[in-house]
KOLVOLO-688951 format. One record per residue: x, y, z of N, C-alpha, C in turn; residue in three letters. Coordinates in steps of 0.001 Angstrom, whole numbers, plus 500000, padded with zeros to 6 digits. Layout:
N
XYZXYZXYZALA...
//
This chain:
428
514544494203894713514562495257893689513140495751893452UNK513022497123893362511620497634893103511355496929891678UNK509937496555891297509667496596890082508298497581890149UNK507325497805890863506143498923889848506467499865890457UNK505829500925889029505797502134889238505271502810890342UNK504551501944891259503956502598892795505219502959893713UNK506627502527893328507557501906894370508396502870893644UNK508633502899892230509731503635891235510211504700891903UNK508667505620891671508273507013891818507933507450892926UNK508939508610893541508699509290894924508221510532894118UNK507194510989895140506434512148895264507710513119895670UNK507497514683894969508218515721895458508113515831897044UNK509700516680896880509355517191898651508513518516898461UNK508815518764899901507630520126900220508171521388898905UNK509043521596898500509853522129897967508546522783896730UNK508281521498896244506615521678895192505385522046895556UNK505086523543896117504425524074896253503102523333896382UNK502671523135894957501370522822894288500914521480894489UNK500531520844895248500368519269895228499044519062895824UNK498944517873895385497094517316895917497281516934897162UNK496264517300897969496258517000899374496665515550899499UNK495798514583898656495869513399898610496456512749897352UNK497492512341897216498399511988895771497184510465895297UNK496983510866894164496928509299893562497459508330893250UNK497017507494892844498185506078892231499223506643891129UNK500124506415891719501280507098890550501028506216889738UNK501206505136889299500717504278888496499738504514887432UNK498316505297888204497436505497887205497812506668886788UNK498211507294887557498876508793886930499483508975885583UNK500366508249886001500591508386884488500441507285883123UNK499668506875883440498679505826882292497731506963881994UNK497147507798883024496397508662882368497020510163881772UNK498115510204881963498736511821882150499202510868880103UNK499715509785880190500707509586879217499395509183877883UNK498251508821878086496935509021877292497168510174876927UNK496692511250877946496345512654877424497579513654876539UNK498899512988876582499583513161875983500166512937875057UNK499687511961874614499432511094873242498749511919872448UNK497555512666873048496670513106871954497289513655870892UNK498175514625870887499055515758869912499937514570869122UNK500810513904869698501403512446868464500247512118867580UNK499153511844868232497830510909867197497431511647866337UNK497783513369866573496774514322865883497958514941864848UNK499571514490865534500348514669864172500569513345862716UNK500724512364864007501026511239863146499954509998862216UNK499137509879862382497937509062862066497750509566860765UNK497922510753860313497472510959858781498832511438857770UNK499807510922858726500857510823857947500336510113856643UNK500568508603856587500845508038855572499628508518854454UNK498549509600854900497422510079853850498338511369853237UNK499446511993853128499758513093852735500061513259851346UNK500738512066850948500544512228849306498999512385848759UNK498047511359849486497207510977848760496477512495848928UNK496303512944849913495839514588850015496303515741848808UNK497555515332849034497606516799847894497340515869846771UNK497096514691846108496903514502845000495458514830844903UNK494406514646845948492981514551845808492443516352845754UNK493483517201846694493515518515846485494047519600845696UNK494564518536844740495612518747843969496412520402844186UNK497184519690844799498401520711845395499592520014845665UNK500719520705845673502233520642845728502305519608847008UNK503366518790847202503155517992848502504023519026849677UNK504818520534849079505070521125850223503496521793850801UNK502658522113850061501560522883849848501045522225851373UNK500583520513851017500224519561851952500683519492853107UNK501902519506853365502948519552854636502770520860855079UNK502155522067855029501392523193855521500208522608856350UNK499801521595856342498658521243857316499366521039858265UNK500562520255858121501295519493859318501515520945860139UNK502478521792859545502790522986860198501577523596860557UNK500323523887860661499064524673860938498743523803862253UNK499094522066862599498696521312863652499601521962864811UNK501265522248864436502050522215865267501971523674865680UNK502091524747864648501439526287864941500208526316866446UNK499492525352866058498488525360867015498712524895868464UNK499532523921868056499909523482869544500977524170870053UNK501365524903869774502625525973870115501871527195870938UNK500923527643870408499995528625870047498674528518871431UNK498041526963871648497437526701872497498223526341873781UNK499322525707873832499912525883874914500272526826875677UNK500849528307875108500654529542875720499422530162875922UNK498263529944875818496862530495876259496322529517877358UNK496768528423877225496254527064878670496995526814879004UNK498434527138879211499337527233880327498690527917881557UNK498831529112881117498439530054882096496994530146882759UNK496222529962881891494643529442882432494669528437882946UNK495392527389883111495658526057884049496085526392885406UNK496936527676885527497383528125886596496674528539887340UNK495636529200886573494450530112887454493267529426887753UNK492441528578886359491341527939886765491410526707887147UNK492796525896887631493324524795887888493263524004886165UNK493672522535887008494047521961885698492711520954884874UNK491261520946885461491018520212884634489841521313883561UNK489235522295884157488757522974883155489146523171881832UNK490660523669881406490847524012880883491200522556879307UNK491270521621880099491622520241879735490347520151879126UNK489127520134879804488259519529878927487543520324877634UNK488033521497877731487535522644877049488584522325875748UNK489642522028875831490471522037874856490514520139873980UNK489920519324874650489897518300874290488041518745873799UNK487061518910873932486106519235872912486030520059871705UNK487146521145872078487558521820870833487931520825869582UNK488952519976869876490234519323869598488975518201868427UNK487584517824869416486684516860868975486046517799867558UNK485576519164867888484809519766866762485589520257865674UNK487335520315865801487951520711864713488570519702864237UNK488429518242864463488203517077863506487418516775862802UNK486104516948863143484832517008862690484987517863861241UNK485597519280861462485215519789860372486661519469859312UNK487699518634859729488580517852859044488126517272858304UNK486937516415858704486525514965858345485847515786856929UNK484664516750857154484158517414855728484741518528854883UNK486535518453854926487035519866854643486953519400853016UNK486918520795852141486643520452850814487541521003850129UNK488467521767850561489857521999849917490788522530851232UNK492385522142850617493321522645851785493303523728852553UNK492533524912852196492555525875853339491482525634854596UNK490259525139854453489724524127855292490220523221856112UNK490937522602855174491801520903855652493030522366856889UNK493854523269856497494897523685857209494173524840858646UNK493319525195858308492697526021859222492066525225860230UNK491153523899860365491117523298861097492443522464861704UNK492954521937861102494192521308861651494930522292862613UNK495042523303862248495412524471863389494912524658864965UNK493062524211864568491972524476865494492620522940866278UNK493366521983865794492800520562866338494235520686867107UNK495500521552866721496480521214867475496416522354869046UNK495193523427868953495074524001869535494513522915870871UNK493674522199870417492440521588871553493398520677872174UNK494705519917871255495254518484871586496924519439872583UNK496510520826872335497649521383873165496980521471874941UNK496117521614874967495383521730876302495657520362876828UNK495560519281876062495850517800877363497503517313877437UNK498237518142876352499824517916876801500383519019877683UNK499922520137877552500309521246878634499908520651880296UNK498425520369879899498105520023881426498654519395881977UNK498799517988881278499866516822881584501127516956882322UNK502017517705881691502978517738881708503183518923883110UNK502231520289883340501713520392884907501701519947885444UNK500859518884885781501138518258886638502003517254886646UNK502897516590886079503979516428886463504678517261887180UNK504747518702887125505284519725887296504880520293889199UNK503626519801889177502972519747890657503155518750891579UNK503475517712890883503473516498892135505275515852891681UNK506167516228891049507312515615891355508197516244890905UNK509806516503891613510872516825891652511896516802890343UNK512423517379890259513198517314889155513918516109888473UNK514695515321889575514952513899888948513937513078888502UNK513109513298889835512423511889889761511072512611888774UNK510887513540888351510057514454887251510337513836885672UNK512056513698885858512651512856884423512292511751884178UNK512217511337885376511816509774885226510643509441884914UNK509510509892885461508429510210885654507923510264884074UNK508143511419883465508338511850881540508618510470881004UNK509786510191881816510515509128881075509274507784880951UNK508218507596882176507771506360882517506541507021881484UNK506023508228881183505085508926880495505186508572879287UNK506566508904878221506835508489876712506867506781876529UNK507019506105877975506651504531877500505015504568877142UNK504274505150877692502640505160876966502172505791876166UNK503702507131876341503232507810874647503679507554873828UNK504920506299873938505383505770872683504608505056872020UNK503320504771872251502502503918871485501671504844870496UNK501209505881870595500641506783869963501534506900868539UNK503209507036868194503494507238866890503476505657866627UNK503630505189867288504355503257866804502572502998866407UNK501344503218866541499963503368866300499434503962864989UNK500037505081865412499420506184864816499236505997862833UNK500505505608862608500477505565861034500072504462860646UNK499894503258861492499529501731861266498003502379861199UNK497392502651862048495699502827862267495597503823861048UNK496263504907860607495836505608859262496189504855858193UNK497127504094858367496915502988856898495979502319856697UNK495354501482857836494016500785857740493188501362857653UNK493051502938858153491264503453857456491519503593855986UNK492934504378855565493013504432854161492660503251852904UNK493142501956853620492932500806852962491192500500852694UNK490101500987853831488569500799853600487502502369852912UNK488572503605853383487970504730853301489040505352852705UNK488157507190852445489045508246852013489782508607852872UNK490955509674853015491662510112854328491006510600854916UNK489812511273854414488783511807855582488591511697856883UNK488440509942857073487982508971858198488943508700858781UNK490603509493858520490959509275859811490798510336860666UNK490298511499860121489871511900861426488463512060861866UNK487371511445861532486287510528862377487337509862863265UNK487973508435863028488671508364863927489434509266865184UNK490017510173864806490618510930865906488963511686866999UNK488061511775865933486549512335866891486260511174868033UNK486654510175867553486050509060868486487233508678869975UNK489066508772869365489495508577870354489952510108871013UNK489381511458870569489740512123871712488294512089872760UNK486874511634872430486129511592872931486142510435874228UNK486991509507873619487548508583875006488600508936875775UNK489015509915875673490296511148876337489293511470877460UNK488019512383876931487648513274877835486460512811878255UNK486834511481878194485750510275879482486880510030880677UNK488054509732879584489005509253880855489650510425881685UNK489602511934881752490290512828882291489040513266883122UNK487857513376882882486523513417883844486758512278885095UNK486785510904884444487142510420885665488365509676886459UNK489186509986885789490394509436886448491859510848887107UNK491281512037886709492323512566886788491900513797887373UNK492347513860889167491719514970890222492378515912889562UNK491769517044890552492782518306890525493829518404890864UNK494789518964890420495940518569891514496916520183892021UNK496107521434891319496474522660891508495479522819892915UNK495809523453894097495010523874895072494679525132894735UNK493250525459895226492674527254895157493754528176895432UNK494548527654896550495443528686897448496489529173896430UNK496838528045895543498090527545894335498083528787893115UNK496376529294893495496439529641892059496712531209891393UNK496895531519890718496864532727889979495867533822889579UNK496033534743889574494734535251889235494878535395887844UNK493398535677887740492858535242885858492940536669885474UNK494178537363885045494359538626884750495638539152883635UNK494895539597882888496302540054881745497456540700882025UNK497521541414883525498670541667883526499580540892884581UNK498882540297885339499408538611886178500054537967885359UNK499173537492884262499549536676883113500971536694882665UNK500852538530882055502027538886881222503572539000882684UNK503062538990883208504092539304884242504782537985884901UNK503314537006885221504096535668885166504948534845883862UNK504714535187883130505521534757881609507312535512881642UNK507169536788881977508119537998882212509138537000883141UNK508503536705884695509427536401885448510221535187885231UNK508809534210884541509752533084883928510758533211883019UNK510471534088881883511617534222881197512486534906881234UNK512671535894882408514122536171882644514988535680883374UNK514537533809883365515548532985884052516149532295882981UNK517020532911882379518299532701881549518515531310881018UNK518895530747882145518917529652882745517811528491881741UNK516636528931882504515350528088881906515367528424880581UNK515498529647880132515311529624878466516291528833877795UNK517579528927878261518270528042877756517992526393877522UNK517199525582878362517046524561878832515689524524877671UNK514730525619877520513826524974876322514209525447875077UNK515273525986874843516061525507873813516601524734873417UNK517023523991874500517785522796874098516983521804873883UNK515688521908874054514817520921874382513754520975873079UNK513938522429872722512732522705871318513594522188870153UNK515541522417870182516085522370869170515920520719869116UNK516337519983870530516398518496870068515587518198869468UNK513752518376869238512312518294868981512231518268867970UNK513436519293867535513418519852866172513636518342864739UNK514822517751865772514878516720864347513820515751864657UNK513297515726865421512167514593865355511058515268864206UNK510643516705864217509719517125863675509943516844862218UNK511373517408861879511947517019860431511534515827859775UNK511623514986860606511513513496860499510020513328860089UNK509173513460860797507494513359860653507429514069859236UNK507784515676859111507472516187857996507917515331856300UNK508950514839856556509417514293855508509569512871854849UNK509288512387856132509660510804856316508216510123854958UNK506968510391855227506685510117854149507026510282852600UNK507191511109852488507683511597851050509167510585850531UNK509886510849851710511220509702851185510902508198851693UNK510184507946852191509936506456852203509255505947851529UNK507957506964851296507246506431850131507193506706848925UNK507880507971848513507753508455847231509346507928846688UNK510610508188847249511775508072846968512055506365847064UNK511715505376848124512204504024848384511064503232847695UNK509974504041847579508550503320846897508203502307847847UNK508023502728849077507649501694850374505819502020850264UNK505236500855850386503968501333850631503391501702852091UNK501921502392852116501568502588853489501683501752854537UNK501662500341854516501967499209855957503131499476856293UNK504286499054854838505492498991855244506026500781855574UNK505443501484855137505811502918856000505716502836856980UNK504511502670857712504266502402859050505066501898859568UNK505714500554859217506350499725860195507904500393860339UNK508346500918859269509177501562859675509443503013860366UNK507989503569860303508241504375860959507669504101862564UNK507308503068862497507273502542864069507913502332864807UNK509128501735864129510633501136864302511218502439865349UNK511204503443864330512273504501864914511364505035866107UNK509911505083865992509562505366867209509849504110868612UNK510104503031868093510717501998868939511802502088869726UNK512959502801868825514200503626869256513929504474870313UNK512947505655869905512609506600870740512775506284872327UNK511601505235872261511015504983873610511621504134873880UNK512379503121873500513573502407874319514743503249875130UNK515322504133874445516177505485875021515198505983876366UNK514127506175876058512912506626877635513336505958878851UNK513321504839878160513475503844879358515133503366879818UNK515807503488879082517291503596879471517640504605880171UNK516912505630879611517510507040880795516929506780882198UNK515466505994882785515439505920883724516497505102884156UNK517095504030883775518771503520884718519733504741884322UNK519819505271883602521289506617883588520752507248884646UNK519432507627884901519407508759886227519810508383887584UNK519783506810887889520527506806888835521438506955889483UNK522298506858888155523761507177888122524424508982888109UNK523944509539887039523884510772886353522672511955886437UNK523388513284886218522239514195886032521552513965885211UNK520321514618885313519519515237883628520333515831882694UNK520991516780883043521726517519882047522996516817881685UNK523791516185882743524945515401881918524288514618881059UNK522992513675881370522524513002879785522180513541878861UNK521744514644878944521298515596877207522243515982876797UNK523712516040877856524773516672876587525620515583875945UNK525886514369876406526345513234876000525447512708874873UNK523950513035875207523062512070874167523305513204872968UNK523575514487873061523371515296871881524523515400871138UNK525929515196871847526964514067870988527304513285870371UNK526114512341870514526242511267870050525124511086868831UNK524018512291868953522889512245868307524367513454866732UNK524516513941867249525328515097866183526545514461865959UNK526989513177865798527884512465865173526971511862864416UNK525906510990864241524956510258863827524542511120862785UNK524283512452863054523438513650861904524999513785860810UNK525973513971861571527117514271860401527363513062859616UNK527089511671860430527234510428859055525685510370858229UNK524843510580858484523525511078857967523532511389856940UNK524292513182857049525132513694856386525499513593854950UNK526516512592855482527823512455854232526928511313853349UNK526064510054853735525756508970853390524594510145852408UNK523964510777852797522825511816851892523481512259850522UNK524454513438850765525218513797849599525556513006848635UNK526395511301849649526905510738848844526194509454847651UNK525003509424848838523592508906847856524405507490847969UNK524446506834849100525034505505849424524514504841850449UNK523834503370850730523607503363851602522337502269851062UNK521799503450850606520096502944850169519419503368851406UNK518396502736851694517201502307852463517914502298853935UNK519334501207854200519656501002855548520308502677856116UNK521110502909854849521847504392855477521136505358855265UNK519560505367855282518810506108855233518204506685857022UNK518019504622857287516753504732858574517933503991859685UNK518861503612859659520025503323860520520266504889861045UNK521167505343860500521152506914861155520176508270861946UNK518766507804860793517942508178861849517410507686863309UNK517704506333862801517004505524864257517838505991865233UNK519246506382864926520112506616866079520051507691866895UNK519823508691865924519568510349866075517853510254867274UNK517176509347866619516188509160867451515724508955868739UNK516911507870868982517454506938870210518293508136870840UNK518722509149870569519401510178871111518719511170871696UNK517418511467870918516582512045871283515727511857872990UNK515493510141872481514802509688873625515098510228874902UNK516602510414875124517580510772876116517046512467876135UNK516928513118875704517332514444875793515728515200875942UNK515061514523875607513239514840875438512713514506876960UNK513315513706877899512833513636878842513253514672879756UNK514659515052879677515320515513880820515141517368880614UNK515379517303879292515751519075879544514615519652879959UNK513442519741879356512039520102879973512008519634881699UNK512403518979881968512334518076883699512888519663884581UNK514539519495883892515643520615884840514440521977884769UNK514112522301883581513347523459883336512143523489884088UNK511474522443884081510220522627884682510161522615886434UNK511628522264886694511757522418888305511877523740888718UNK512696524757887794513204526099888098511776526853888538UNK510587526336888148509484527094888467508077526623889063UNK508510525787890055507382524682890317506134525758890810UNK506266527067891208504993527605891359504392528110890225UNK504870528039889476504187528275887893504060527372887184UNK503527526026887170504042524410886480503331525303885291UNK502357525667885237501392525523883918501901526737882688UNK502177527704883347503243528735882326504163528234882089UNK505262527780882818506778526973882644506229525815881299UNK505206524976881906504903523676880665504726524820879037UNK503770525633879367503495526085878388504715526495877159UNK505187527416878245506805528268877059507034526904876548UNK507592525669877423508524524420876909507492523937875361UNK506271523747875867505832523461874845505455523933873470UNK505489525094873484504974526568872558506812526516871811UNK507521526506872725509185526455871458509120525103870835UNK508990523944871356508939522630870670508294522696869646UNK506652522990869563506233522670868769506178523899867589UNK506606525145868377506839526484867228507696525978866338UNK508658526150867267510111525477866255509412524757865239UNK509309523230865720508698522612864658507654523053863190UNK506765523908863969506474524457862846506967525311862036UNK507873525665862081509093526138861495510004525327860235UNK510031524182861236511252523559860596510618522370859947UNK508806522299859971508387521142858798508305521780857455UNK508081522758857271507898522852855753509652523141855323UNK510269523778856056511799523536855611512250522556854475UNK511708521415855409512293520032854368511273519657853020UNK510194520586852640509664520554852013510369521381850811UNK510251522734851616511561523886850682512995523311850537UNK513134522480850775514585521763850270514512521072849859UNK513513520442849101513417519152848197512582517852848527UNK512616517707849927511898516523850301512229515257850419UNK513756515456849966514488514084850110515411513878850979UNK516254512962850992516944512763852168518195513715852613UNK518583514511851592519043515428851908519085516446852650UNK517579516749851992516545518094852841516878517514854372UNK515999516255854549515970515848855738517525516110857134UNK518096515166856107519130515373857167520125516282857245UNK519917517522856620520575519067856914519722519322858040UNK518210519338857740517335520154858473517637519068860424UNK517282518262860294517884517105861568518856517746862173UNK519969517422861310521608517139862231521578518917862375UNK521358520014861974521427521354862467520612521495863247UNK519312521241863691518824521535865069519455521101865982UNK520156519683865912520962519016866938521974519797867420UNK523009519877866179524246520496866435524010522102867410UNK522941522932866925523117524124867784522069523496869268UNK521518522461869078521050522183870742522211521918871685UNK523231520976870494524357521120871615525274521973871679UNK525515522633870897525846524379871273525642524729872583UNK524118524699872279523508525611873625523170524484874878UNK523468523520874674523800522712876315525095522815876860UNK525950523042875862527639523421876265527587524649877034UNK526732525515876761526674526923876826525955527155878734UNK525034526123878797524002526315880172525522525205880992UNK525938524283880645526814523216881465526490522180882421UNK526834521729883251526894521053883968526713521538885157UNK525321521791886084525565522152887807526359521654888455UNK526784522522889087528040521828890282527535520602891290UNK526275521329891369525697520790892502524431519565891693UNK524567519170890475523897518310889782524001516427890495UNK524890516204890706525433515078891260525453514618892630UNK524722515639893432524350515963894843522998515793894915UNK522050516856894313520917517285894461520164516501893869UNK520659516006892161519518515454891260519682513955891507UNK520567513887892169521189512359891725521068511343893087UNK521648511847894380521650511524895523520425512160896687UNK519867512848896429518894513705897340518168512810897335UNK516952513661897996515692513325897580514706512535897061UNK514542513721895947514047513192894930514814512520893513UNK515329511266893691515904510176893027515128509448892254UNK515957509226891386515223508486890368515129506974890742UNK514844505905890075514265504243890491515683504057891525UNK515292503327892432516499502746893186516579501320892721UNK517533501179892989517975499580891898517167498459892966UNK
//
């Protein structure tokens, strides 16, 4: 039986245009691809558990506060469509390191902001810089592997980016416990600065000159054009921004009802919100055994079944104000664990439809995820902030993601191509 990832993971066929003459250690690949993709989790989640204490020190509304969150995700929505496409043209690491020094100087001015429009205008600047190392990332995935084995691949990616949320709120509780919230992002100055030590030297080019695009506004607009009049693909980052969607809900609110509503303090927030990121990334790793078996897309529509039964008992246990604490984070964990399934694959199918464009294709996927999201965090703010808010705002992104996976279906040829070809996911 294979066990490492050198053995897991087959390289695309010729089919992927864009590939490095010489492939690297898949292995390190994505230890380093799943780092640089972490950055945007660390730069949402780490100052979670500081959000009360913010609007109390800025004294403002705690929806007021949860406007920073939305200004991070705005940004990364926002920077992914401007370094998509510049990834295409000036390859992939320029644009990487340009956006990870940004990412360093609009923490910096986090660290001395002196009221919330400061604190939200940089946070904007920081999801911009931390959008340049998940776009790239997720390119090259897009350059060196196939659609199944691309899922898997994501899939072997969220096991190293599952450490970033299961981290993220533990390490902002402990600066909070010695310092102001300020210092967690000094902190974030220091670990994106070990980002863009490790993408200098561990992570080639992997776009060829021949690969590339020209650096032109109407190339640009025209490569965006062709991508999106594949029906098809838009559908697929819909389904993929809506699933995103209840995770985002979750981040936006989860403090406020764990700590303000259950009166959990910052450790024990953390740990529970580690938990459900535990869920997450266990589902990561289960879908790599479903792909052997199954498409990508038969798992996002089964997992979004099962995630939109979970949102309707969510639901009823909210209204009915029963449960407590367990029928609070039981239902989410599940919805979560549903997620895991559906976060790897739909972006995968999508990002195959356009392997000569990895870096526009990453971009759109990423620019609806995290738009959406910024959308749908202050929502649960405008609805109260409690578990209610929460799980309307959740179980309805779900329910119309699976709408619209009913709607794209099942390839005929899914069970042939994704499953038996090629490019296959782990062989047992």
């Amino acid at each position: 039986m294979a066990t490492s990832i050198d053995v897991d993971v087959t390289i695309a066929e010729s089919s992927t245009p864009a590939r490095a003459s010489r492939p690297p250690s898949r292995a390190r690949m994505i230890v380093v691809l799943g780092a640089l993709v972490a950055l945007g989790p660390l730069t949402i989640d780490m100052y979670l558990p500081a959000l009360p204490k913010i609007a109390d020190d800025l004294s403002v509304s705690s929806s007021v506060a949860q406007l920073t969150l939305t200004g991070t995700l705005a940004g990364l929505a926002l920077g992914q469509l401007i370094v998509g496409p510049l990834s295409d043209s000036l390859g992939r690491r320029r644009p990487l390191m340009a956006g990870i020094v940004l990412h360093m100087l609009a923490s910096l001015v986090c660290l001395f902001a002196p009221n919330i429009a400061v604190l939200g205008v940089a946070r904007g600047l920081q999801g911009v810089g931390a959008a340049a190392a998940m776009v790239v990332a997720i390119a090259v995935v897009g350059d060196l592997f196939a659609e199944s084995v691309a899922a898997t691949v994501l899939s072997r990616l969220m096991l190293v980016l599952g450490v970033a949320p299961v981290v993220a709120p533990s390490l902002g509780a402990a600066v909070l416990l010695k310092a102001s919230w300020h210092w967690v992002f000094a902190v974030l100055v220091v670990l994106a600065a070990g980002l863009l030590v490790l993408a200098a030297l561990a992570l080639p080019e992997t776009l060829p000159a021949s690969h590339r695009r020209p650096l032109k506004m109407r190339s640009i607009a025209a490569t965006y054009v062709e991508v999106l009049r594949d029906v098809r693909f838009d559908i697929l980052v819909l389904v993929g921004a809506l699933g995103m969607s209840g995770l985002f809900a979750y981040i936006a609110g989860a403090s406020f009802v764990l700590q303000g509503h259950y009166g959990l303090d910052q450790q024990a927030f953390a740990l529970v919100f580690g938990a459900g990121a535990v869920a997450l990334i266990g589902a990561t790793q289960v879908n790599v055994v479903l792909l052997r078996r199954f498409g990508p897309q038969t798992i996002v529509l089964w997992a979004l079944v099962a995630a939109s039964l979970a949102g309707v008992v969510f639901v009823g246990l909210s209204f009915a104000h029963i449960g407590g604490l367990p029928g609070f984070v039981v239902p989410v964990w599940a919805i979560l664990a549903a997620m895991g399934l559906v976060i790897p694959n739909a972006p995968a199918v999508a990002l195959a439809r356009h392997p000569d464009a990895a870096g526009t294709a990453a971009a759109l996927l990423g620019a609806a995820q995290f738009g959406l999201g910024a959308v749908v965090a202050p929502l649960v703010g405008v609805l109260g902030n409690d578990e209610v808010a929460l799980a309307l705002v959740m179980t309805t992104g779900i329910v119309i993601a699976l709408l619209a996976s009913l709607a794209v279906g099942v390839s005929a040829a899914e069970t042939e191509d994704d499953v038996t070809g090629d490019a296959v996911a782990e062989p047992a």
